[in-house]
Backbone as CSV, one residue per row, in Angstrom:
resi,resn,N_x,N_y,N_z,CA_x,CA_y,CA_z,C_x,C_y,C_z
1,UNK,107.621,104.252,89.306,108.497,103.911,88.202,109.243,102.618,88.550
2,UNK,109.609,101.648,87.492,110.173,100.172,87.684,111.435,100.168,87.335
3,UNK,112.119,99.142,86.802,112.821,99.009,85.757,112.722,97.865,85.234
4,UNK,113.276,97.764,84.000,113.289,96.389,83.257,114.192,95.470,83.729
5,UNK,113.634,94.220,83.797,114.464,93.339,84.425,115.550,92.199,83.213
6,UNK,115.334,92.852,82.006,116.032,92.542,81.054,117.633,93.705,80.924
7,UNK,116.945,94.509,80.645,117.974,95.806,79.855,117.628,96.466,80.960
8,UNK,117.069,96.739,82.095,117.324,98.176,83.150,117.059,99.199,82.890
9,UNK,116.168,98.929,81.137,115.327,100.763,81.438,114.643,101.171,82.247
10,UNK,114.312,102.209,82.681,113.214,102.595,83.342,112.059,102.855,83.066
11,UNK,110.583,102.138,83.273,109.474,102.155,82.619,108.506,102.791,83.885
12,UNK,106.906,102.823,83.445,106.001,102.826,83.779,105.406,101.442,84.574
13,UNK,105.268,101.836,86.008,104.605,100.758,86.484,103.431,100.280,85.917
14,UNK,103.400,98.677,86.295,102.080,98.077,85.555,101.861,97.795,83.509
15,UNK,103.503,98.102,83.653,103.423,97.181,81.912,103.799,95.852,81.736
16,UNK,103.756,95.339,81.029,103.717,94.205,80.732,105.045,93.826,80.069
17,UNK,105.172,94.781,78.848,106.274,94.561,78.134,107.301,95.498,78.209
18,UNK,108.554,95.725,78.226,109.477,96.604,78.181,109.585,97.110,76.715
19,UNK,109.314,98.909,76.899,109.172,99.093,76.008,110.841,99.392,74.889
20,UNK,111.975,99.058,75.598,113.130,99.320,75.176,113.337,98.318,74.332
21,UNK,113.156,96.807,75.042,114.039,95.756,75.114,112.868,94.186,74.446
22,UNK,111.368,94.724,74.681,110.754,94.340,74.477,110.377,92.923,75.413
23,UNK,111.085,92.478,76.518,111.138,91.497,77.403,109.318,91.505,78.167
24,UNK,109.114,90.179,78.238,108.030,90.600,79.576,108.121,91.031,80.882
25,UNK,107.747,91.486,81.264,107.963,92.093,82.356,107.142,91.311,84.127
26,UNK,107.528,91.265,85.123,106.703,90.325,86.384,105.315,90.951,86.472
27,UNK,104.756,90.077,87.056,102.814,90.576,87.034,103.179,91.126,88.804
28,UNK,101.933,91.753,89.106,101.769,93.090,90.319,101.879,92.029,91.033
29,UNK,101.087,90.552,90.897,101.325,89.491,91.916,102.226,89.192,92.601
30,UNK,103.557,88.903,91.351,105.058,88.599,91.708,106.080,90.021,92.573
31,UNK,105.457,90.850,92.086,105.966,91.422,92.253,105.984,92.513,94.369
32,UNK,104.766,91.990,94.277,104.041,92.138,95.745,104.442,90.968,96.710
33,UNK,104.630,89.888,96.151,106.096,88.804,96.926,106.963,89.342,97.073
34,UNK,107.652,89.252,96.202,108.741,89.913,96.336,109.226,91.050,97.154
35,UNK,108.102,92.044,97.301,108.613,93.468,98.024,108.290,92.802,99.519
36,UNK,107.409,91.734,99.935,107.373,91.470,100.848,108.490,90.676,101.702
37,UNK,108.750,89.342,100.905,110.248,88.968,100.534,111.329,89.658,101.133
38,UNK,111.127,90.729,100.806,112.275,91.836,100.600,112.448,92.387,102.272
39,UNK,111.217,92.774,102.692,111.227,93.612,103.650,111.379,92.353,105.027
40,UNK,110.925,91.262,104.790,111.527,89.887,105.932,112.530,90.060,105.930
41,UNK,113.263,89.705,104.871,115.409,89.915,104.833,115.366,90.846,105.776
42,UNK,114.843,92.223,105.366,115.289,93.059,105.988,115.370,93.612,107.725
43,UNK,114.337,92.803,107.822,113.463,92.463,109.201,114.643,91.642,109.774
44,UNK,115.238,90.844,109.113,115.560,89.645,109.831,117.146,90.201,109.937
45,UNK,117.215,91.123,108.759,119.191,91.424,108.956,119.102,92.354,110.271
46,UNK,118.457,93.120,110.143,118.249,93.752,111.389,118.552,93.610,112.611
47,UNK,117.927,92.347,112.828,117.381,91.613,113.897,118.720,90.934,114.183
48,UNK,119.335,90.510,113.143,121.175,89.718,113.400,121.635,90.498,113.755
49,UNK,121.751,91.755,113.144,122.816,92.881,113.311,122.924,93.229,115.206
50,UNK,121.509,93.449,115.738,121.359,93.909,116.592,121.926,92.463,117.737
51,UNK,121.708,91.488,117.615,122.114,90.753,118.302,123.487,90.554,118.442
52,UNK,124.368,90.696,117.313,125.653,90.614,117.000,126.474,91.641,118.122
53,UNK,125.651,92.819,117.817,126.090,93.834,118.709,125.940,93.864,119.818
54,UNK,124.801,93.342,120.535,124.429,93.015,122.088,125.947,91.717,122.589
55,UNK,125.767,90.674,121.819,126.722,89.931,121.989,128.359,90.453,122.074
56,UNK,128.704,91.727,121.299,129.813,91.617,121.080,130.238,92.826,122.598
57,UNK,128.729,93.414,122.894,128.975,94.336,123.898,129.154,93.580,125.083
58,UNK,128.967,92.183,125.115,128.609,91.719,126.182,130.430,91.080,126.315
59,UNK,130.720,90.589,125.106,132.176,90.418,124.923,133.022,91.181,126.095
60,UNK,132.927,92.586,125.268,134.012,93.916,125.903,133.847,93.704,127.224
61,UNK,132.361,93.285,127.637,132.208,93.685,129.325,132.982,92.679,129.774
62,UNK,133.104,91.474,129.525,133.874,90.366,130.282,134.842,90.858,130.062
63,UNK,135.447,90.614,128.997,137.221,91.073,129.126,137.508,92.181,130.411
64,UNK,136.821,93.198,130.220,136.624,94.278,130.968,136.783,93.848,132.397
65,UNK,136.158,92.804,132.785,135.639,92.301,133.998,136.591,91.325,133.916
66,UNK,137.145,90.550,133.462,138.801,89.754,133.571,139.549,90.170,133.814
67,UNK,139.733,91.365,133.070,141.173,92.422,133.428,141.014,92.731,134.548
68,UNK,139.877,93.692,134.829,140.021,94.391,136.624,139.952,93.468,137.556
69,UNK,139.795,91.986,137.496,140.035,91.149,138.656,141.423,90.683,138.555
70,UNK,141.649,90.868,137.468,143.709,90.101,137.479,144.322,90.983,138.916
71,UNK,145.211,90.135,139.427,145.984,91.053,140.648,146.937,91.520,140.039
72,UNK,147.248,92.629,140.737,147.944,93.786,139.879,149.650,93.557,140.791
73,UNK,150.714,92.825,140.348,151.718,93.000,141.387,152.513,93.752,141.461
Protein backbone atom coordinates (compact mmCIF):
# COMPACT_ATOMS: atom_id res chain seq x y z
CA UNK A 1 0.00 0.00 0.00
CA UNK A 2 1.34 3.78 -0.99
CA UNK A 3 0.05 6.96 -0.47
CA UNK A 4 -0.75 9.84 -2.57
CA UNK A 5 1.71 12.27 -2.86
CA UNK A 6 -0.89 14.96 -3.54
CA UNK A 7 -3.80 14.49 -0.86
CA UNK A 8 -2.18 11.40 1.30
CA UNK A 9 -4.78 8.90 0.51
CA UNK A 10 -3.91 5.64 0.73
CA UNK A 11 -3.91 3.66 -2.55
CA UNK A 12 -2.93 0.50 -4.26
CA UNK A 13 0.58 0.05 -5.26
CA UNK A 14 1.45 0.44 -8.94
CA UNK A 15 -1.31 3.13 -9.95
CA UNK A 16 -0.78 5.69 -11.82
CA UNK A 17 -3.43 8.03 -10.84
CA UNK A 18 -4.78 8.81 -7.37
CA UNK A 19 -7.89 7.66 -7.17
CA UNK A 20 -9.11 10.44 -4.49
CA UNK A 21 -7.39 13.44 -5.76
CA UNK A 22 -6.86 12.39 -9.19
CA UNK A 23 -2.94 13.57 -9.21
CA UNK A 24 -0.32 11.36 -11.07
CA UNK A 25 1.26 9.41 -9.16
CA UNK A 26 5.73 8.42 -9.35
CA UNK A 27 6.54 5.43 -11.80
CA UNK A 28 8.12 1.97 -9.85
CA UNK A 29 11.39 3.54 -11.44
CA UNK A 30 11.30 6.71 -9.26
CA UNK A 31 10.20 5.26 -6.86
CA UNK A 32 12.98 2.35 -6.43
CA UNK A 33 15.51 5.55 -6.22
CA UNK A 34 14.17 6.78 -3.93
CA UNK A 35 13.76 3.78 -1.41
CA UNK A 36 17.32 3.35 -2.21
CA UNK A 37 18.07 7.04 -1.57
CA UNK A 38 16.42 6.48 1.48
CA UNK A 39 18.18 3.59 2.93
CA UNK A 40 22.03 5.51 2.11
CA UNK A 41 20.69 8.46 4.52
CA UNK A 42 20.04 5.91 6.59
CA UNK A 43 23.26 4.03 6.27
CA UNK A 44 25.05 7.10 6.57
CA UNK A 45 23.02 8.64 9.82
CA UNK A 46 23.96 5.66 11.39
CA UNK A 47 27.29 5.68 10.65
CA UNK A 48 27.47 9.65 12.22
CA UNK A 49 25.58 8.68 15.08
CA UNK A 50 27.97 5.94 15.93
CA UNK A 51 30.99 7.98 15.51
CA UNK A 52 29.60 10.87 17.49
CA UNK A 53 29.33 8.47 20.25
CA UNK A 54 32.79 6.78 20.00
CA UNK A 55 34.08 10.40 19.99
CA UNK A 56 32.12 11.66 22.78
CA UNK A 57 33.17 8.36 24.80
CA UNK A 58 36.51 9.10 24.08
CA UNK A 59 35.76 12.78 25.48
CA UNK A 60 34.58 11.36 29.11
CA UNK A 61 37.78 9.18 29.09
CA UNK A 62 40.16 12.19 28.93
CA UNK A 63 38.47 14.35 31.28
CA UNK A 64 38.42 11.21 33.33
CA UNK A 65 42.12 10.86 32.81
CA UNK A 66 42.77 14.82 33.59
CA UNK A 67 41.02 14.69 36.70
CA UNK A 68 42.81 11.55 38.25
CA UNK A 69 46.22 13.05 37.37
CA UNK A 70 45.40 16.60 39.01
CA UNK A 71 47.36 16.45 42.51
CA UNK A 72 45.09 16.20 45.10
CA UNK A 73 46.39 18.76 48.08
Amino acid sequence: MGFCISCGQQHQDGIRFCRFCGNQQPGEQLLARLRQEAEQLHYLRVQAQALAQQQQQQQQQYSQNQYNQQPRW
